[in-house]
C-alpha positions as CSV (number, residue, x, y, z in Angstrom):
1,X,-67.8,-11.1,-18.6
2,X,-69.6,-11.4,-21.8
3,X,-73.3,-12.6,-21.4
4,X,-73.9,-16.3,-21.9
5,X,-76.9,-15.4,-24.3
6,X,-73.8,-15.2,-27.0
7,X,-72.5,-18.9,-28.1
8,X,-69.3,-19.9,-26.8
9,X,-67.8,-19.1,-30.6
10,X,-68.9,-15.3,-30.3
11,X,-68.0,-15.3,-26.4
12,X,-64.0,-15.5,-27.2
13,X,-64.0,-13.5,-30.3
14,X,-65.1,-11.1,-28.4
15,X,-62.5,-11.6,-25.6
16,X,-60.2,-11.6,-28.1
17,X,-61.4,-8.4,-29.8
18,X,-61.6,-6.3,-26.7
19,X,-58.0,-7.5,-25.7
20,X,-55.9,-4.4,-24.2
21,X,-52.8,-6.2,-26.4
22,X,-53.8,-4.9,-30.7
23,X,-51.5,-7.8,-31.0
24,X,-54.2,-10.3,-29.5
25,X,-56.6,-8.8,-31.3
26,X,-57.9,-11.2,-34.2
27,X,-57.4,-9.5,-38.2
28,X,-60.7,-8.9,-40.3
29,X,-59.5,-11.6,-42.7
30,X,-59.2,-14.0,-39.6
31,X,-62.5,-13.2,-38.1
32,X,-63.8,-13.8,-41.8
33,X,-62.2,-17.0,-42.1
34,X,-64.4,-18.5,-39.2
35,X,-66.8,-20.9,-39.6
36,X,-69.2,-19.6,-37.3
37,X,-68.9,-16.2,-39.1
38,X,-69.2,-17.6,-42.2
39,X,-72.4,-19.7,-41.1
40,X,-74.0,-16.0,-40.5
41,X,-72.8,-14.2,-43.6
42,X,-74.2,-17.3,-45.8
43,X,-77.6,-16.6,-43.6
44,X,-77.5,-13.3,-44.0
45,X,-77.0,-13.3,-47.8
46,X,-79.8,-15.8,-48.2
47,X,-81.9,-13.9,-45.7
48,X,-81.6,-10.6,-48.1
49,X,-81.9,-12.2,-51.4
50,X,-85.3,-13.7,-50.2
51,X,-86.0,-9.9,-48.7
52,X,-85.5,-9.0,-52.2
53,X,-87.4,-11.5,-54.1
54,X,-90.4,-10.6,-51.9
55,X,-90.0,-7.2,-52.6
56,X,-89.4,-7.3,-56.1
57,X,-92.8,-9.6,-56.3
58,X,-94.9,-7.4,-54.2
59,X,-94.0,-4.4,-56.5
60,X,-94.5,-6.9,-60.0
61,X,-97.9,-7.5,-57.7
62,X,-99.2,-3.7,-57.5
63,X,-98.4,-3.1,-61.1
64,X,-100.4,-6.1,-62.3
65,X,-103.5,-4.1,-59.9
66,X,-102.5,-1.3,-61.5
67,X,-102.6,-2.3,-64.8
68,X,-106.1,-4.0,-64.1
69,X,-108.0,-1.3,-62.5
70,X,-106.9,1.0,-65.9
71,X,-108.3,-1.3,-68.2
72,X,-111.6,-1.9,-66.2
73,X,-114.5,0.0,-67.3
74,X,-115.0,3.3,-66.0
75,X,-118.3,3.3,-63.6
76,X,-120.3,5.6,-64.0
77,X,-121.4,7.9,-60.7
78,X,-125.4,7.6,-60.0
79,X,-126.1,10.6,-60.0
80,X,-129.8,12.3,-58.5
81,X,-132.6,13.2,-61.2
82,X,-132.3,17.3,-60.9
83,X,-135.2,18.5,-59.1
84,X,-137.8,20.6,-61.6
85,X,-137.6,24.5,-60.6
86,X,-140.7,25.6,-59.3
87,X,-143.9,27.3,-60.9
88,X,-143.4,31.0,-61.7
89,X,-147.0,31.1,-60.8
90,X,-147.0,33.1,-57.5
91,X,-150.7,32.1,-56.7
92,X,-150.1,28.4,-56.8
93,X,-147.2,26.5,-54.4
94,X,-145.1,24.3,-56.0
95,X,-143.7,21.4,-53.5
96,X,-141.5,19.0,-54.9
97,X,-141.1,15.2,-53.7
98,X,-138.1,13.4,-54.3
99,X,-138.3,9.6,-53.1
100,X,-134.5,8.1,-52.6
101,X,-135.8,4.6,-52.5
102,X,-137.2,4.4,-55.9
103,X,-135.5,7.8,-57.4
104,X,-139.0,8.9,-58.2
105,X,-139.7,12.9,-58.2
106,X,-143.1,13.9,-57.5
107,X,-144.6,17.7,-57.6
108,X,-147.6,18.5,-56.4
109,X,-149.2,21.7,-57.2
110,X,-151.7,23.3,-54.7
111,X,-153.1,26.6,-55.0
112,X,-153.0,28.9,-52.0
């Protein structure tokens, strides 16, 4: 038995289909002709064309981004203030202070 899920359209077509008889069995330009067929080929057709169109605009989408983000300005990378090198003066110690807050750099000089 075929499953009641399937409407009573698509239960005898597919009695007929699985008929022991090939002379039962309904032609592909028969099963074509039906209505109920025919009502899901039209779906399907609109189904994929909308597929399409969603597609086609998500793509038209992500080159329009695409397109923006080259002509935006490049930004430029903060980058950290090199730290001085420190005193060749071996009798004085050098310490370098590097604030992140304010980006400040700060040696102080002591001798030993």
């Amino acid at each position: 038995p075929i499953h009641s899920h399937y409407s009573k359209e698509m239960q005898l077509l597919i009695s007929q289909m699985l008929s022991h008889d090939p002379k039962r069995r309904p032609s592909i330009s028969s099963i074509l002709e039906m209505q109920f067929i025919r009502s899901h080929i039209k779906h399907l057709r609109m189904r994929h064309e909308r597929e399409h169109e969603a597609k086609a605009h998500r793509e038209k989408d992500r080159e329009k981004e695409k397109d923006e983000k080259a002509q935006e300005p490049e930004k430029e990378e903060k980058k950290e203030p090199e730290k001085p090198a420190a005193a060749a003066d071996p009798k004085k110690k050098t310490e370098v202070r590097y604030n992140a807050l304010t980006g400040e750099i700060e040696i102080v000089a002591n001798e030993e």
